[in-house]
N, C-alpha and C positions, 0 to 999 in steps of 0.2 A: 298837583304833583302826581296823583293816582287816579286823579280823573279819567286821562286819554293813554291807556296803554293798549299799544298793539298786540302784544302777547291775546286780549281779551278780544280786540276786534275780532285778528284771525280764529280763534275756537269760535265765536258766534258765527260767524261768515262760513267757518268747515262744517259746523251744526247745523245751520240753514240750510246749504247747501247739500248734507245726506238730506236732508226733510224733503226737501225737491225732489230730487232723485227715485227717494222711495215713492213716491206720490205717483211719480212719470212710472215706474216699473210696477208699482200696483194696477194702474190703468191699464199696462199691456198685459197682465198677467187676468185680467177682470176679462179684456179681449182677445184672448186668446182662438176662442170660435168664432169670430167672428169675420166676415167674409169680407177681404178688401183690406183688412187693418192691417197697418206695415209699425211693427216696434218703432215705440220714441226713445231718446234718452238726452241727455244733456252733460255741456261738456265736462270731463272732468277737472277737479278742483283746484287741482295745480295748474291747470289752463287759463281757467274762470280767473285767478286768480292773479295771475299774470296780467289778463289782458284789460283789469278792471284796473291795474293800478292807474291813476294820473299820470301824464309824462310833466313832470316839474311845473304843475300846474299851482296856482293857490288854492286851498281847500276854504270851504265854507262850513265853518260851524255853525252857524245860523242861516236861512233860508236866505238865498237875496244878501249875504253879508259879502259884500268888496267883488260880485260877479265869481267866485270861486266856486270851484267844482264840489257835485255834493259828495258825500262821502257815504249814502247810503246805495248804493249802486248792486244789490242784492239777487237780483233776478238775471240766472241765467237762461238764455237760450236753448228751446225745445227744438229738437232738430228729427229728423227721419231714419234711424238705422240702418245703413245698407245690413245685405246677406240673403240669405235664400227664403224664396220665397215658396208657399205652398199650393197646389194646384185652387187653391177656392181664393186666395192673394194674398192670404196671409200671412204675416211674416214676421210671428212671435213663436220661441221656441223659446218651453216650460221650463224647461234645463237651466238656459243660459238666463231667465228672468230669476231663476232661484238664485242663481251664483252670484248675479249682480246685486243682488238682496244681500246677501252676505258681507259684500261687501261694503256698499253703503252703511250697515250697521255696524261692524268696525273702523269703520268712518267718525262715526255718531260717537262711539265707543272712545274713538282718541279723542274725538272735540273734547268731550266732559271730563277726560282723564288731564289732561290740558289746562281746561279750566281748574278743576279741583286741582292741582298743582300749582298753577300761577297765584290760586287763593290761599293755598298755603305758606308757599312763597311770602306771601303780601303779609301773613298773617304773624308769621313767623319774624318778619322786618322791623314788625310795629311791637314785638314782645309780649305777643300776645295767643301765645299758641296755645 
């Protein structure tokens, strides 16, 4: 009954998914001087999210069970930044890598706010607060 709740999928999937994120923005932020490097990032979560759902497919809770689709589909796509670039090709600007920092981490911030709520939730159900 409490095994497969989506409420938990989504907070892992939105927690993962800053983890990525800050990883790709640390990278550009690590390359910053460096000649030729053009900013990466990856799609946002509400995208990712969208596009990984199944279309009424059957899901596979076990590997190989009934040919159903897996349900660990976690890794989104690193893509190239458009914007301005700088005479040496660079095209990371410290600003905008701080800001998306920010973001991501109240990203992070609601996943585990999320979690600790639905665990209360649960917790609370069972009479056991």
């Amino acid at each position: 009954m409490f095994s497969d709740l989506n409420v938990f999928k989504v907070a892992y999937a939105m927690a993962t998914h800053a983890g990525q994120r800050q990883a790709v923005i640390s990278r550009n932020m690590a390359n910053a001087d460096t000649p030729g490097y053009r900013a990466r990032d990856i799609e946002p979560f509400e995208y990712a999210l969208e596009n990984n759902k199944p279309a009424s497919a059957m899901i596979a809770t076990r590997t190989g069970h009934l040919n159903g689709a897996s349900t660990d589909g976690l890794n989104w796509a690193e893509h190239v930044r458009r914007g301005t670039v700088d005479p040496n090709g660079n095209g990371v600007s410290l600003e905008e890598e701080m800001l998306n920092s920010v973001q991501v981490k109240r990203q992070h911030d609601r996943a585990l706010a999320i979690y600790k709520s639905s665990i209360g939730i649960l917790r609370t159900s069972l009479g056991k607060a």
